[in-house]
C-alpha positions, 0 to 999 in steps of 0.5 A: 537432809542433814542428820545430827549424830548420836552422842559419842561414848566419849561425850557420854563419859565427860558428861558423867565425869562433871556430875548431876547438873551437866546433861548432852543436848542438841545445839546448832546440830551438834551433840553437846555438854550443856549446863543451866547456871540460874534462870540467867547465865546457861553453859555449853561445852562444844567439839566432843562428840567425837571418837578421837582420843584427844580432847579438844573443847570450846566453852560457851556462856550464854545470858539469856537475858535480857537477850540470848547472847554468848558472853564468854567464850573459853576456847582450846580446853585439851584436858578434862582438869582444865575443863572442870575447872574452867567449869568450875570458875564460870559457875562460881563467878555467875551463879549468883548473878542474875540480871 
């Protein structure tokens, strides 16, 4: 049987590091960075929980409506200032849209 892993230290400490909005949830098996934009648009930061040193970080954004479908896809993120503010933008651009 397949077994999820516990979130990482690391995972741990990135999460902390976006603020009070992010939380770790299980998606798909993985441990990941999750954020709910509005009752729309949802956010998921996958590929760190892991003990490496280096990051390496896909962003997903899901619209939830009218169907659950990823709409944006931020692939290659290797640092955490590219992941906030990757982030960031993605906030700014969807959370007054609500469909």
């Amino acid at each position: 049987m397949f077994k999820i892993k516990n979130p990482t230290k690391k995972l741990k400490e990135i999460c902390l590091s976006l603020g009070s909005d992010y939380c770790i949830k299980v998606f798909d098996g993985e441990q990941v960075i999750y954020r709910k934009i509005n009752n729309s648009y949802d956010l998921e930061v996958s590929g760190l929980n892991n003990n490496r040193k280096t990051i390496d970080a896909t962003i997903y954004l899901w619209q939830l409506k009218p169907a659950q479908r990823v709409i944006e896809t931020i692939e290659d993120i290797t640092t955490l200032e590219s992941l906030k503010s990757s982030l960031e933008n993605l906030v700014e651009k969807y959370q007054n849209s609500n469909q």
